[in-house]
N, C-alpha and C positions, 0 to 999 in steps of 0.2 A: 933476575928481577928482584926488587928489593924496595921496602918501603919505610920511610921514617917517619914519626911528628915532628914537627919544629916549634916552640912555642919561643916564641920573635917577642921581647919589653924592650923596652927606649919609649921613644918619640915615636909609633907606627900607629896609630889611628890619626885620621883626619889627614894625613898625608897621600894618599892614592894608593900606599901601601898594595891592597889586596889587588888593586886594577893591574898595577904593574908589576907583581907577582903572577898575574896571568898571563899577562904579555911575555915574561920569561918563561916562565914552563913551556910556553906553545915553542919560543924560538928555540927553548934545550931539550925539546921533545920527551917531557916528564906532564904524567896526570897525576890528580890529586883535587885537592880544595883548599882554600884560603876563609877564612872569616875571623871576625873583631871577635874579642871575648870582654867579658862585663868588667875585669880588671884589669884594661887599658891593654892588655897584648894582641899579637895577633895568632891564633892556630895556624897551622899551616901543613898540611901533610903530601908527600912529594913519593909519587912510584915510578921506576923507571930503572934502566942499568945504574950498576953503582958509580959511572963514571959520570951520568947526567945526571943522578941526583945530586953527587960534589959540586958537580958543578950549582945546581940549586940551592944547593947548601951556601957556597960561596956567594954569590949574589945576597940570600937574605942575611947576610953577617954586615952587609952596607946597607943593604934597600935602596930605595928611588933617591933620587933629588929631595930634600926636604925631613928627611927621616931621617931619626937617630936612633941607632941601635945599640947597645947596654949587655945584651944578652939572648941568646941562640942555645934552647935544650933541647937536646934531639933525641928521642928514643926510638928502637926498632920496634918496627910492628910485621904483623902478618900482610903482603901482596894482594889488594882485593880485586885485580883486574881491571881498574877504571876505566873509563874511554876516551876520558877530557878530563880538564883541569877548569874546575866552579868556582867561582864566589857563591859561599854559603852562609846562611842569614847568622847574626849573631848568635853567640851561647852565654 
């Protein structure tokens, strides 16, 4: 089990960004959270095997329809056992 931040610049707010980042994690079977941040990116933190979080990874490096993405920073963090994948309010 293994967990990264993603912090997602381009084109991702205003675009469904976070909604559709939840809709994948459920279908790649990774928790975590998504939310806006106050300098147009979005957070994004993703737990799960290393093979479905790649895959999580891979998806936010395009995003949804409508989104453009620029840049994917990912750092490793500690596994905190989540149980679902949230939309959380901005920061």
């Amino acid at each position: 089990m293994i967990r990264v931040q993603a912090i997602v610049t381009g084109m991702v707010q205003g675009v469904g960004f976070r909604w559709s980042a939840r809709e994948v994690a459920h279908r790649f079977g990774v928790v975590g959270f998504a939310r806006n941040r106050h300098d147009g990116s979005v957070e994004v933190e993703i737990e799960g095997d290393t093979a479905q979080v790649d895959r999580m990874l891979d998806w936010l490096r395009t995003g949804p329809p409508g989104s453009r993405v620029t840049k994917v920073t990912v750092t490793e963090l500690v596994p905190e056992g989540d149980d679902a994948f949230r939309i959380r309010e901005s920061q």
